[in-house]
C-alpha positions in Angstrom: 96.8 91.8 121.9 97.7 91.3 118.4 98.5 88.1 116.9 102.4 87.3 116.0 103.0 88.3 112.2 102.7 85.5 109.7 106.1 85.5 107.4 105.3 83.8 103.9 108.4 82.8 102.2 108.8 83.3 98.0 111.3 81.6 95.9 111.7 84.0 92.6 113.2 82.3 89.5 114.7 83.6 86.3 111.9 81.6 84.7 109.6 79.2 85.0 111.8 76.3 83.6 113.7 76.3 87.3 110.9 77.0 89.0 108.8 74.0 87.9 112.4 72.2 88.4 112.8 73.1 92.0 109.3 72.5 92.7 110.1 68.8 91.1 113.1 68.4 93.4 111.4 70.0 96.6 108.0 67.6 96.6 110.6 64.7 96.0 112.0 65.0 98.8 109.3 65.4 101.1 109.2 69.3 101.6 105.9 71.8 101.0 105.8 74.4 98.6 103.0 76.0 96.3 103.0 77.4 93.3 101.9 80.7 92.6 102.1 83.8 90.7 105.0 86.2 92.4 103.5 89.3 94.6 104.7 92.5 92.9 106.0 93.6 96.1 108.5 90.9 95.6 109.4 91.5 92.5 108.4 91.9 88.5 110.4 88.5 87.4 108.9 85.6 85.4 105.6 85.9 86.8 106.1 82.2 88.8 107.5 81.6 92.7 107.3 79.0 95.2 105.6 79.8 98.4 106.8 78.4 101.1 105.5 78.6 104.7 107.5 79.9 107.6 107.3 76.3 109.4 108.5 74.8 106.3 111.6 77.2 104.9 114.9 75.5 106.4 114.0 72.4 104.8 112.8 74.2 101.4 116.7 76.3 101.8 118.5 72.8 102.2 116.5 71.5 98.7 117.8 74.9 97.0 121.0 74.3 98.3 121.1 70.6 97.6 119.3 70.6 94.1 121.9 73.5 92.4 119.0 75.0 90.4 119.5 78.7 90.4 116.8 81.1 91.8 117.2 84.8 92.3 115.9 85.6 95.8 114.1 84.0 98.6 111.8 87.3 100.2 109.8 86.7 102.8 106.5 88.9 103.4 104.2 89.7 105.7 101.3 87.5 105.2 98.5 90.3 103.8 94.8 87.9 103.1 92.3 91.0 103.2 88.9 88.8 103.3 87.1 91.9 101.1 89.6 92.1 98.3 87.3 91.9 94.8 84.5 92.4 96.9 82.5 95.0 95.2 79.0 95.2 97.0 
């Protein structure tokens, strides 16, 4: 039986200004995010996004909401870790 799929939250900014800002606002007030550079499979924006993880995305939607910086998309994605990437040997 296969596990359940792992969904892995990004917040995608118009740059990094409101993404550091939102990241700011989000550990203030208790949430979890990371930063971290955005997949390409979410987009090509500024290069910077928030991840956030599945348990933890209402609460991360209510600092958006609450904080009124602007961000251009949450996506979520199937979590992809492949254990040989850059493994060369």
């Amino acid at each position: 039986m296969d596990a359940p799929e792992i969904i892995d939250y990004y917040i995608l900014f118009h740059n990094h200004t409101e993404g550091m800002a939102l990241y700011q606002y989000i550990r203030a007030h208790g949430a979890n995010a990371r930063i971290c550079p955005v997949p390409r499979t979410a987009s090509a924006c500024c290069g910077m996004s928030l991840l956030v993880l599945e348990e933890d995305i209402e609460a991360v939607r209510r600092c958006v909401a609450e904080s009124g910086i602007t961000i251009l998309d949450i996506v979520g994605l199937p979590r992809d870790i492949n254990p040989h990437r850059d493994r060369y040997c």
